[in-house]
ChimeraX commands (.cxc) that place a marker at each C-alpha (Angstrom):
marker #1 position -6.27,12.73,24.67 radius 0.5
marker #1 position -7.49,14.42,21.42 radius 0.5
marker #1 position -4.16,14.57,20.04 radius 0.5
marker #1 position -3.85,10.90,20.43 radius 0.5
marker #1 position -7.34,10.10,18.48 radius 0.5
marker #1 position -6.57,12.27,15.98 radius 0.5
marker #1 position -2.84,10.51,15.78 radius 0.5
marker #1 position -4.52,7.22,15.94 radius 0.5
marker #1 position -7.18,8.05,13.52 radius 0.5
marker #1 position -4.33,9.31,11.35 radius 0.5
marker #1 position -2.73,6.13,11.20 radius 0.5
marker #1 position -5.30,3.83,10.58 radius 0.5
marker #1 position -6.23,6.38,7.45 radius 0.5
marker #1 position -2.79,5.48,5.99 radius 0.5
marker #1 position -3.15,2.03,6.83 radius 0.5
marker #1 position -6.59,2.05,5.20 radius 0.5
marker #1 position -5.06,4.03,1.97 radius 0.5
marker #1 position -1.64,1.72,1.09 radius 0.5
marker #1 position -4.07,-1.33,1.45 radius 0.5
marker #1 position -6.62,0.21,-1.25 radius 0.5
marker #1 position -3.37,0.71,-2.71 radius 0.5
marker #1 position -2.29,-2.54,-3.02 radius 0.5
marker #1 position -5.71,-3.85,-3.88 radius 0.5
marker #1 position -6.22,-1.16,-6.47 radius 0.5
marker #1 position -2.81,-2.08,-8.52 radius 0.5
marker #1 position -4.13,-5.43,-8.69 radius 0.5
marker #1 position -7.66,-4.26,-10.20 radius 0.5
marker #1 position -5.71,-2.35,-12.96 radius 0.5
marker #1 position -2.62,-5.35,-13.30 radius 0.5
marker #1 position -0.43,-2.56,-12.12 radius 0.5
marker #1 position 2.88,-4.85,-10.67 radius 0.5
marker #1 position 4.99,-1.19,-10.38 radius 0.5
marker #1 position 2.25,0.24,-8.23 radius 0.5
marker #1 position 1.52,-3.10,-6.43 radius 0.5
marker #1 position 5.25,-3.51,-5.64 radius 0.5
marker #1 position 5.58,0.06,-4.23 radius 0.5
marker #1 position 3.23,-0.92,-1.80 radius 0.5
marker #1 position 5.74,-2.92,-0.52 radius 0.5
marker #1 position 8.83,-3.52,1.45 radius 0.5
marker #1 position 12.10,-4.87,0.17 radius 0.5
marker #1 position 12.58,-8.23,2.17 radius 0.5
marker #1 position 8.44,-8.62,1.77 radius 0.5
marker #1 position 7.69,-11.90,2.71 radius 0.5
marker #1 position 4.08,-13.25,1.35 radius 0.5
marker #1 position 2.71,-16.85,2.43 radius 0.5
marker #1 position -0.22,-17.20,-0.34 radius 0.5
marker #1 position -1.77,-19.05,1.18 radius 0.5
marker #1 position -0.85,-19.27,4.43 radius 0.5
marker #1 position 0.75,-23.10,5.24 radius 0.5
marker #1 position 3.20,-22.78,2.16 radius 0.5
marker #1 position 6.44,-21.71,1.22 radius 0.5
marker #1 position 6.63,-17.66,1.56 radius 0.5
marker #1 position 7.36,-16.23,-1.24 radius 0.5
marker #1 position 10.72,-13.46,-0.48 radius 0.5
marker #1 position 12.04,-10.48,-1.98 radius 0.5
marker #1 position 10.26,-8.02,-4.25 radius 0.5
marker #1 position 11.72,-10.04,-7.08 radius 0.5
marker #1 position 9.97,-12.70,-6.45 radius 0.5
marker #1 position 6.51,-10.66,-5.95 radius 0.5
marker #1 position 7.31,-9.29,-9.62 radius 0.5
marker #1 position 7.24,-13.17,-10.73 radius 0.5
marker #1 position 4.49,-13.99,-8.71 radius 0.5
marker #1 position 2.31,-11.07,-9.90 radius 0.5
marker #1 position 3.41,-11.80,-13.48 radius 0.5
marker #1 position 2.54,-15.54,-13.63 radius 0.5
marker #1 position -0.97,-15.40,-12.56 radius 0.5
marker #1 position -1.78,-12.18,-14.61 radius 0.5
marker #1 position -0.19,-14.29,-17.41 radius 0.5
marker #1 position -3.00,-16.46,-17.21 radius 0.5
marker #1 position -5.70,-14.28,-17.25 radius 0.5
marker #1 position -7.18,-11.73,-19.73 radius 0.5
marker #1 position -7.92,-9.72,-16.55 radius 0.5
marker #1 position -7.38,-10.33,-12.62 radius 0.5
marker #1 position -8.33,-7.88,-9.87 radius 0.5
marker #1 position -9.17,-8.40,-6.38 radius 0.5
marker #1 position -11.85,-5.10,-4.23 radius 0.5
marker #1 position -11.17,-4.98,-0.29 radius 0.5
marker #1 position -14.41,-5.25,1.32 radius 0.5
marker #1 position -13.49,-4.97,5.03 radius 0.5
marker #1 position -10.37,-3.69,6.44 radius 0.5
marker #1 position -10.04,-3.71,9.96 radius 0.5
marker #1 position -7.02,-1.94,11.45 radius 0.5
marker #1 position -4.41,-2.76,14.54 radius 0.5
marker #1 position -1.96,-0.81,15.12 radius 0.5
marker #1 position 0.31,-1.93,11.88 radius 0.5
marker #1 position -1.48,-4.86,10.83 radius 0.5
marker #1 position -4.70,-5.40,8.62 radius 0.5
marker #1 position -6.85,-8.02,8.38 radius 0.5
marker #1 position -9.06,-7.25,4.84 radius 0.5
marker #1 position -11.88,-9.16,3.25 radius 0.5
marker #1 position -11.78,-9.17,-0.24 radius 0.5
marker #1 position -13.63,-10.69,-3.16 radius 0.5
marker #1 position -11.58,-11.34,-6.43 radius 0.5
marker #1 position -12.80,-11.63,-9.85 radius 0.5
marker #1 position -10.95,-13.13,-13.33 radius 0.5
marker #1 position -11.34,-13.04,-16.50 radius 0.5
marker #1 position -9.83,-16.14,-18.33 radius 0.5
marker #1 position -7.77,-16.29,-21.79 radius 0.5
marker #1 position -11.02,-18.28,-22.88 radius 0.5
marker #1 position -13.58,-15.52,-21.63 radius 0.5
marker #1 position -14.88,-17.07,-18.85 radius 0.5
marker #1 position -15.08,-15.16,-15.24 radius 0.5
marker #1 position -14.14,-16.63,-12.50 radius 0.5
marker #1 position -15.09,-15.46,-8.86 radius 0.5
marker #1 position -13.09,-16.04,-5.80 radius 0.5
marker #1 position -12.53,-14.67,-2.11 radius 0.5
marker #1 position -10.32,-14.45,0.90 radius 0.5
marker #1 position -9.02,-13.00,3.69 radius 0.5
marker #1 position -5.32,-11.48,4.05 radius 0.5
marker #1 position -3.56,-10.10,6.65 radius 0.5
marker #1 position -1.07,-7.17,6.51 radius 0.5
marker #1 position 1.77,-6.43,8.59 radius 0.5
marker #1 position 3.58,-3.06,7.57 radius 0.5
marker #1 position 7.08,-1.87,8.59 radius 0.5
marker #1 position 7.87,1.05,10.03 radius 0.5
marker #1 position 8.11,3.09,6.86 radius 0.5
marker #1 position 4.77,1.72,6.16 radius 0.5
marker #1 position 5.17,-0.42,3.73 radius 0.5
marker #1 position 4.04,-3.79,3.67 radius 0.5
marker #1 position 6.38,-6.34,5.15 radius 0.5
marker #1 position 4.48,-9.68,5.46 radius 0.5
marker #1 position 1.46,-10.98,3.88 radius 0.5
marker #1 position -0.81,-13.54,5.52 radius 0.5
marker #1 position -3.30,-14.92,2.92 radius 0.5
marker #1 position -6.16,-17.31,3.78 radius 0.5
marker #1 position -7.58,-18.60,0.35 radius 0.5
marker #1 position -7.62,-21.45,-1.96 radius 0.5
marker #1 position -5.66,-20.71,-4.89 radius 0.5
marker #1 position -6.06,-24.05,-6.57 radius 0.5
marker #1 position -10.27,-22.94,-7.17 radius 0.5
marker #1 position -8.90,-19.82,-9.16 radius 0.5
marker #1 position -6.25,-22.07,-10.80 radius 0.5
marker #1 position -8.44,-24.82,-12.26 radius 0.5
marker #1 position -11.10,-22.62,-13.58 radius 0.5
marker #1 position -8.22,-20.61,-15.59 radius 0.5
marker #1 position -6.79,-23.76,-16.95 radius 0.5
marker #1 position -9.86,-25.56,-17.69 radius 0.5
marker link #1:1,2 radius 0.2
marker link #1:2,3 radius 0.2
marker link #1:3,4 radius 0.2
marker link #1:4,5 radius 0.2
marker link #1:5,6 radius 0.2
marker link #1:6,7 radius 0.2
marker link #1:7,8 radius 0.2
marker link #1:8,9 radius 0.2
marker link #1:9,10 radius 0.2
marker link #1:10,11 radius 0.2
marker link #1:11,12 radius 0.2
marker link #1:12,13 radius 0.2
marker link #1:13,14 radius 0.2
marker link #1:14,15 radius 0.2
marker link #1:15,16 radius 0.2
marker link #1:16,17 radius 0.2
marker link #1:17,18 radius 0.2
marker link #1:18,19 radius 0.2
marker link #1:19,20 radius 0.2
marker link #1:20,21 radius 0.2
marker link #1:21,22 radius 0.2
marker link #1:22,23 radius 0.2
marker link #1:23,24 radius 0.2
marker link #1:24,25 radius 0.2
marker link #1:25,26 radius 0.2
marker link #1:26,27 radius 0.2
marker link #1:27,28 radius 0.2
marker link #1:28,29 radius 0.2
marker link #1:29,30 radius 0.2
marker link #1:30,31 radius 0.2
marker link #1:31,32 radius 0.2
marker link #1:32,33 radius 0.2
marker link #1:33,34 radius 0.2
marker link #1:34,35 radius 0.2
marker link #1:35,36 radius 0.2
marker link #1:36,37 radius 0.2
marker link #1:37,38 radius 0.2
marker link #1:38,39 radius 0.2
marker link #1:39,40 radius 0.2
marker link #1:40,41 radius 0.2
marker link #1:41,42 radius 0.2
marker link #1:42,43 radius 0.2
marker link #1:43,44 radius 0.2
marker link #1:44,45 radius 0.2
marker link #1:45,46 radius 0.2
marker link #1:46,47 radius 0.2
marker link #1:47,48 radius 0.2
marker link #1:48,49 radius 0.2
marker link #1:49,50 radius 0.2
marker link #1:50,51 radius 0.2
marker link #1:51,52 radius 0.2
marker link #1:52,53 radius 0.2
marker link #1:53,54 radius 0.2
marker link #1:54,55 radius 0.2
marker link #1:55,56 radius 0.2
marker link #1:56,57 radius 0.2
marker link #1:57,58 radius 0.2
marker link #1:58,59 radius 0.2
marker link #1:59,60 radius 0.2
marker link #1:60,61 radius 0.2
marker link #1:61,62 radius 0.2
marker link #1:62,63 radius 0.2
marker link #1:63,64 radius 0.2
marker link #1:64,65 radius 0.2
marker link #1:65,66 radius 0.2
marker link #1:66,67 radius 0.2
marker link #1:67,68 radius 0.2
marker link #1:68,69 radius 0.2
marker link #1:69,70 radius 0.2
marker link #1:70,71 radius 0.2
marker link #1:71,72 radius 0.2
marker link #1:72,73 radius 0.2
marker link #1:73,74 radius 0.2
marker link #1:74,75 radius 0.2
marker link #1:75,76 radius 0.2
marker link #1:76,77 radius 0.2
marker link #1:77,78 radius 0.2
marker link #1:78,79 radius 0.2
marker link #1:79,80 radius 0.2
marker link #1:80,81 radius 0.2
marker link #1:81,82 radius 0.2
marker link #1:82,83 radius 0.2
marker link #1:83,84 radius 0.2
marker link #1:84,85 radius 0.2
marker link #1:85,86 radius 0.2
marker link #1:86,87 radius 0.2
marker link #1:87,88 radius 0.2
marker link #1:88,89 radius 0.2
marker link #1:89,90 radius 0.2
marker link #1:90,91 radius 0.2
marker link #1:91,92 radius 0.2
marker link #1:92,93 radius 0.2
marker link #1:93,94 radius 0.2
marker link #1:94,95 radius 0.2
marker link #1:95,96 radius 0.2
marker link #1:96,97 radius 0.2
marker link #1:97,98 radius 0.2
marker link #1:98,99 radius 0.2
marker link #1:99,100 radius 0.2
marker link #1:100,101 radius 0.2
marker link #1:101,102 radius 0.2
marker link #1:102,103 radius 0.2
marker link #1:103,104 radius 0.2
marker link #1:104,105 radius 0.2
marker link #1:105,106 radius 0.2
marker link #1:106,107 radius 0.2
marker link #1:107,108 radius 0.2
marker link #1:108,109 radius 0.2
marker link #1:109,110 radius 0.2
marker link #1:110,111 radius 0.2
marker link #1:111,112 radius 0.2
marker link #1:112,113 radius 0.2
marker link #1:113,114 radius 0.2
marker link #1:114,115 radius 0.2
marker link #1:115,116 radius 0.2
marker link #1:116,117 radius 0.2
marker link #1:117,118 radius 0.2
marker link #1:118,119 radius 0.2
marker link #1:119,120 radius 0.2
marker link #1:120,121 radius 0.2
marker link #1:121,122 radius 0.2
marker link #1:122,123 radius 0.2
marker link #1:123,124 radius 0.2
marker link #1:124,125 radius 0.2
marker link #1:125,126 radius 0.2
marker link #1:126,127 radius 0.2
marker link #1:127,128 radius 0.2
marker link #1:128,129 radius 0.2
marker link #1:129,130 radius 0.2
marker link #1:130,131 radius 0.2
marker link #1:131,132 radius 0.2
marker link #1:132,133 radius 0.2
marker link #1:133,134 radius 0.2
marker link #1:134,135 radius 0.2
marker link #1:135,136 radius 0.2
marker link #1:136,137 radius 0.2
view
C-alpha cells in the first residue's frame, strides 16, 4: 500500500510540475518552453464552446498573437487539483498593454496529459473578449 502512495504521490508531483511549467513559460512569454509542455496533436478549446485550436503549430500562432498585443502577458496557477492525468487549475492572469495599462483577468483550465505526460487537451473556462477589449482600447 505504501508503494502505491508514494507512486501516486509521485505522479501528481509531475502533474503539479509540467503545469507550473506551462504557466511559468507564459509568465516569462517563453512559446519554446510553453510548447514543450505539450503534445504534438494538442488540441486547446480557449475557451471552451469554440473551435479547438490543433497542432503545436497552431499553439505557436496562438501564443504569438496575443503576446503581440501586449507589452507583457503572464498567467500564476493558484489551485491545481490533480486526477489521475487531468488538472483542473485556477489561475489569475495579468497584462500589460502596448499603451501601459494592466489588465487583470482569471479562469479556470483543465488539463488532460498523454501518456508521455505531456499535455494533450486543454479545457479553458474564461472570457477572452474582457482581456481583448482592454488591450485594444
Amino acid at each position: 500500500m505504501a508503494e502505491l502512495d508514494t507512486a501516486i504521490n509521485q505522479h501528481e508531483q509531475q502533474v503539479k510540475q509540467l503545469v507550473a511549467d506551462y504557466f511559468a513559460a507564459t509568465r516569462a512569454m517563453d512559446i519554446e518552453a510553453w510548447l514543450k509542455t505539450m503534445a504534438p496533436n494538442i488540441r486547446s478549446f480557449d475557451p471552451v464552446g469554440t473551435q479547438p485550436t490543433e497542432g503545436l503549430a497552431a499553439m505557436r500562432q496562438y501564443f504569438a498573437g496575443i503576446a503581440g498585443l501586449c507589452k507583457k502577458i503572464g498567467m500564476t496557477e493558484q489551485s491545481i487539483f490533480v486526477c489521475g492525468n487531468q488538472a483542473a487549475v485556477k489561475w489569475a492572469g495579468q497584462a500589460v498593454s502596448r499603451a501601459g495599462r494592466t489588465i487583470s483577468f482569471e479562469g479556470i483550465d483543465v488539463f488532460c496529459l498523454n501518456p508521455e505526460g505531456r499535455i494533450q487537451e486543454i479545457l479553458a473556462y474564461w472570457d477572452p473578449q474582457v482581456l481583448l477589449r482592454e488591450l485594444q482600447a
